[in-house]
GUPAPA-445188 format. One record per residue (C-alpha): chain; residue in three letters; x, y, z. Coordinates in steps of 0.02 Angstrom, whole numbers, plus 50000, padded with zeros to 5 digits. Layout:
% GUPAPA-445188
- A  ALA  X  Y  Z
...
//
This chain:
% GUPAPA-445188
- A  UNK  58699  65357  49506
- A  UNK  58558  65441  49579
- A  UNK  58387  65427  49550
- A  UNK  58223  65493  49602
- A  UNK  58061  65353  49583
- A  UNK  57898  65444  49574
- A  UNK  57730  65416  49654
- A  UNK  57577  65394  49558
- A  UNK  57398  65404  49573
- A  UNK  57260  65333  49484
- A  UNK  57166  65482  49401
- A  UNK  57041  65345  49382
- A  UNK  57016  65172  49396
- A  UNK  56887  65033  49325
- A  UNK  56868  64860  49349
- A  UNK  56804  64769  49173
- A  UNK  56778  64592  49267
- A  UNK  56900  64467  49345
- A  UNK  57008  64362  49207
- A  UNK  57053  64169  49209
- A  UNK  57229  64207  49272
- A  UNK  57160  64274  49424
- A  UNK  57201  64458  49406
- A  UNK  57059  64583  49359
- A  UNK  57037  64674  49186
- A  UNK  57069  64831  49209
- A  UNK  57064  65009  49108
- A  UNK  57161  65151  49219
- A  UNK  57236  65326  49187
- A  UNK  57393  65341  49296
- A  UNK  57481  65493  49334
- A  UNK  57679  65516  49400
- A  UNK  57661  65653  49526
- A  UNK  57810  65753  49602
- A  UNK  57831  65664  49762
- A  UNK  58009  65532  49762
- A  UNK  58078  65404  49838
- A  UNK  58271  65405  49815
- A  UNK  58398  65277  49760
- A  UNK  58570  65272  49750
- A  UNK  58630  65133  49623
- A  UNK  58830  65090  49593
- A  UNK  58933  64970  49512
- A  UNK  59053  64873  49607
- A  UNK  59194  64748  49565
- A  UNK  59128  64584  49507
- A  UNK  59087  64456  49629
- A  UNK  59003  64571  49733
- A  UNK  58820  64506  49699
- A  UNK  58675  64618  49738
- A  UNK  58697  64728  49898
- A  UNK  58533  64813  49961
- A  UNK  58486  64950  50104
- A  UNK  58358  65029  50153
- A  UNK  58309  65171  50287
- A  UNK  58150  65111  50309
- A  UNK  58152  64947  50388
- A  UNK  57953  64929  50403
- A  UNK  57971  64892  50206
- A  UNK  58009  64731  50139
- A  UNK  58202  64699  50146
- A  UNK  58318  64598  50011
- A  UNK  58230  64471  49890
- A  UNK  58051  64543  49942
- A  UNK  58076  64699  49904
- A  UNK  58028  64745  49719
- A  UNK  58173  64824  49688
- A  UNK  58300  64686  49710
- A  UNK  58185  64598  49627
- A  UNK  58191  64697  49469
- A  UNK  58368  64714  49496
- A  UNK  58394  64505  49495
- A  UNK  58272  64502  49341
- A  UNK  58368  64614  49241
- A  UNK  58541  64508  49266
- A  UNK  58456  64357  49244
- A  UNK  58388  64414  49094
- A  UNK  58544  64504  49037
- A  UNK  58665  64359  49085
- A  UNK  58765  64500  49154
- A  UNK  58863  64466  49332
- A  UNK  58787  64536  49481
- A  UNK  58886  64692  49546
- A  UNK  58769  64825  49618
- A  UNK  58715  64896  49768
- A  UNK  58560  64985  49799
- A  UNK  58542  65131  49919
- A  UNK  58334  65164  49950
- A  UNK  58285  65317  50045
- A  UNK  58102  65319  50068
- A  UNK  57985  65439  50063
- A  UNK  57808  65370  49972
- A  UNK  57719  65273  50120
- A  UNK  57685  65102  50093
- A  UNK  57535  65030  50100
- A  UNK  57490  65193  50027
- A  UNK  57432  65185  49850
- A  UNK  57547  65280  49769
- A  UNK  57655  65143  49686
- A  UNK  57830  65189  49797
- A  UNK  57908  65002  49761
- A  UNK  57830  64966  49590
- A  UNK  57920  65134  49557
- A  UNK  58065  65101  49653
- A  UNK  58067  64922  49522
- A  UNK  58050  65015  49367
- A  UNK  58166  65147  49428
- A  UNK  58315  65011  49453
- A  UNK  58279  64951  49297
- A  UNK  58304  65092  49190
- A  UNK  58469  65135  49313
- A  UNK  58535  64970  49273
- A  UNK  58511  64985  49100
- A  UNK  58610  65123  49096
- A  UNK  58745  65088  49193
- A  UNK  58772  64927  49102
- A  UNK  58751  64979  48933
- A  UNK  58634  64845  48903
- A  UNK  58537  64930  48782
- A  UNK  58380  64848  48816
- A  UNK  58217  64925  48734
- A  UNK  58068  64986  48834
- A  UNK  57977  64829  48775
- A  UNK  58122  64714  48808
- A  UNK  58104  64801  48998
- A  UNK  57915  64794  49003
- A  UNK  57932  64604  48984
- A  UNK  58061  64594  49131
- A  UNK  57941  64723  49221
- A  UNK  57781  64652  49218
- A  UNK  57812  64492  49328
- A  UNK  57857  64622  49463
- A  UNK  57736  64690  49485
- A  UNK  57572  64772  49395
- A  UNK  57609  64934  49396
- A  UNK  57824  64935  49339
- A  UNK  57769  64932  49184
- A  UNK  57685  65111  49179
- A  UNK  57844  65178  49274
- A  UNK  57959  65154  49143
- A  UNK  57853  65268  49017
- A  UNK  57882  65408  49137
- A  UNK  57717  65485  49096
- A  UNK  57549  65483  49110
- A  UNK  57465  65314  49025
- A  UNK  57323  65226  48989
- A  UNK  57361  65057  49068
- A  UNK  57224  64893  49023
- A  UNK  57253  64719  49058
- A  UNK  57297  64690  49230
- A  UNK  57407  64842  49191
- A  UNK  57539  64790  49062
- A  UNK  57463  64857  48929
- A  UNK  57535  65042  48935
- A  UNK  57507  65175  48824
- A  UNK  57574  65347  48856
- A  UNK  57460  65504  48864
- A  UNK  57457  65687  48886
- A  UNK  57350  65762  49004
- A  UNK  57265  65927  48953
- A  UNK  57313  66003  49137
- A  UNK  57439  65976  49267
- A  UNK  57344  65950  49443
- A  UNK  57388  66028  49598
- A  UNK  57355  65881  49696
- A  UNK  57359  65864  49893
- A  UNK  57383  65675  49973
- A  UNK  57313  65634  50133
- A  UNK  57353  65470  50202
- A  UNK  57283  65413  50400
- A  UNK  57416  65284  50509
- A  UNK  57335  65130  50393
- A  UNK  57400  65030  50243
- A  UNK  57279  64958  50140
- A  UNK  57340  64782  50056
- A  UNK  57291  64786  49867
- A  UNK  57248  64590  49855
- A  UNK  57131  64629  50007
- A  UNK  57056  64764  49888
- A  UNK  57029  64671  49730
- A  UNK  56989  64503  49831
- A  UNK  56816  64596  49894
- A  UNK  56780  64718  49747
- A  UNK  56658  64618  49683
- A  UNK  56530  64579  49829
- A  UNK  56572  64729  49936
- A  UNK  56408  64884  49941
- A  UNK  56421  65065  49943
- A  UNK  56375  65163  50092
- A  UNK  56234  65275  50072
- A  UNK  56286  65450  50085
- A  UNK  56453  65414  50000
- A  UNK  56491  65487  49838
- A  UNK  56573  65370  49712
- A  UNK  56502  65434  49550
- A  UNK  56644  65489  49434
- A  UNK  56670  65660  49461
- A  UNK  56732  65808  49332
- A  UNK  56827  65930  49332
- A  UNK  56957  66026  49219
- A  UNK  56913  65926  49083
- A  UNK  56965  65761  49194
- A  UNK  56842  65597  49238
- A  UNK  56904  65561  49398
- A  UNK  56826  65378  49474
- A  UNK  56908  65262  49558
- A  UNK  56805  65057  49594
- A  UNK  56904  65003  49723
- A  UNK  56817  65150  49845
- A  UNK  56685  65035  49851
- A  UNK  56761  64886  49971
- A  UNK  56894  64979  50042
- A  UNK  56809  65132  50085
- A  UNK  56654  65003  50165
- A  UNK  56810  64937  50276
- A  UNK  56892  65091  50301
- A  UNK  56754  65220  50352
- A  UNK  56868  65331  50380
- A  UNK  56909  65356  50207
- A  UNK  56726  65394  50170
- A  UNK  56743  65533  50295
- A  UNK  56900  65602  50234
- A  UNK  56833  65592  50054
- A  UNK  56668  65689  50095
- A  UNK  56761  65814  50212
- A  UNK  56849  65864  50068
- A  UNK  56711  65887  49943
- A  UNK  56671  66009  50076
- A  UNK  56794  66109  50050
- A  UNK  56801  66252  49918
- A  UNK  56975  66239  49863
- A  UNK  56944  66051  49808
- A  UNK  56885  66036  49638
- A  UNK  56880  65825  49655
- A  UNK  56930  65693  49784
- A  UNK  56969  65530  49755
- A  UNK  57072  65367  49828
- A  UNK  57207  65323  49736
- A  UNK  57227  65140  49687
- A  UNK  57209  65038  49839
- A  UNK  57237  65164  49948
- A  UNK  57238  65212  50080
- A  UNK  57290  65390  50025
- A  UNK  57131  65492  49968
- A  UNK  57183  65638  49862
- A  UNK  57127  65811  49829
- A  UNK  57136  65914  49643
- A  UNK  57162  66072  49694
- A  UNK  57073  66211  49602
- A  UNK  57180  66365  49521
- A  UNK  57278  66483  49673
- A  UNK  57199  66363  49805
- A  UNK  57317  66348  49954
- A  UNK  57336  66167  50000
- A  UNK  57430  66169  50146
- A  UNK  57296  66256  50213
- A  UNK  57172  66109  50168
- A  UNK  57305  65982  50254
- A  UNK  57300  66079  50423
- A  UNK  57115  66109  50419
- A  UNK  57086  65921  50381
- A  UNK  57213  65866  50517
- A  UNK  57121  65973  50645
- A  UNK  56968  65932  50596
- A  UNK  56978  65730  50566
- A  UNK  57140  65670  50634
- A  UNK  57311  65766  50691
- A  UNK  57396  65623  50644
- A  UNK  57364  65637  50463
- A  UNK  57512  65619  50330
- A  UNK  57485  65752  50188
- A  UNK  57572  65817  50052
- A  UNK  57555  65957  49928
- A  UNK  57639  65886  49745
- A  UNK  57589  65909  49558
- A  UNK  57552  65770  49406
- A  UNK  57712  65767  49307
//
């Protein structure tokens, strides 16, 4: 079976305080956007256990990467016998932002489900999902939600618009726990926008700009490079980041952003034109 895993970004992002359990409350609109990873997920003959590969072998490999994770989980949980292997292919940077192996989970998940004929609900999945990792559980709506809690708490939506959106990602990964860890006592930088912004009928905000763009000052001037621009109708990080991205406004050329930002800020820039889903 093949299957494509989406990216995501956060269209925004708030922080409501940090809970007892040591995760933070949060309240964030998440949109799939047409940009994969690939996976290639078979049965084989029983006895054969979980086989995993991966092109990429700067991700994490076998029982830390999410996806063999969520593929143990769901035989564990099933009581079915292990006899699967995973092909990955990636293509959403890690370290990135865009939720490639929270996707990648939720994506072997619903494969396995499938191919099993286990017959497991969405909720029954959401509860194998959300030890994972916080954000599987929004992959398996395939849709735009409203996520709360420390993101298990999904609730599908349907956004008014679908975004041209342009990611721009520098060389650097950005570790989430390093994010949330100094949310609270990190300071904006003065001359750096982080008021929510709107546009086409969007808020688009993101709290985690705060410490990660006051690390990362980079990101502050890739953010206010492209308010600059007149194709951009809003700019924002996405989760953790480190990929900032751009809304594109109507019949704006966005490959045309990427190589002016790349020439402009840094050659080595990763970019990519997609769309919400």
């Amino acid at each position: 079976m093949q299957v494509f895993a989406p990216a995501k970004i956060n269209l925004s992002l708030k922080i409501l305080g940090q809970r007892d359990d040591g995760f933070h409350e949060l309240k964030t609109l998440i949109a799939p956007i047409s940009f994969y990873d690939e996976l290639r997920i078979d049965k084989k003959r029983p006895g054969n256990g979980i086989k995993f590969r991966c092109d990429d072998r700067s991700v994490p490999q076998n029982d830390d990467n999410l996806a063999v994770r969520a593929a143990k989980a769901f035989f564990e949980t099933t009581k079915i016998e292990p006899a699967i292997s995973i092909e990955l292919y990636k293509k959403i940077p890690h370290g990135a932002g865009l939720g490639g192996g929270s996707s990648d989970a939720a994506s072997v998940l619903l494969a396995l489900n499938e191919l099993f004929e286990a017959k497991l609900s969405r909720e029954a999945l959401t509860e194998i999902a959300e030890p994972i990792g916080s954000d599987v559980p929004f992959f398996l709506f395939q849709s735009p939600a409203l996520c709360k809690g420390h993101g298990e708490m999904v609730s599908a939506q349907k956004l008014n618009t679908q975004f041209s959106i342009l990611l721009l990602k520098p060389a650097f990964a950005v570790s989430t726990a390093w994010a949330y860890l100094h949310w609270r006592d990190s300071r904006e930088i003065p001359g750096i926008r982080y008021e929510a912004q709107e546009f086409a009928d969007q808020t688009f905000v993101n709290d985690l700009e705060r410490p990660v763009v006051e690390k990362f000052v980079f990101l502050a001037q890739l953010k206010m490079w492209l308010f600059s621009q007149s194709e951009v109708g809003a700019a924002l990080m996405s989760g953790s980041g480190s990929t900032m991205f751009a809304v594109m406004r109507s019949n704006a050329d966005a490959d045309s952003v990427a190589k002016r930002a790349k020439a402009a800020l840094d050659p080595e820039l990763w970019t990519c034109a997609c769309k919400t889903l």
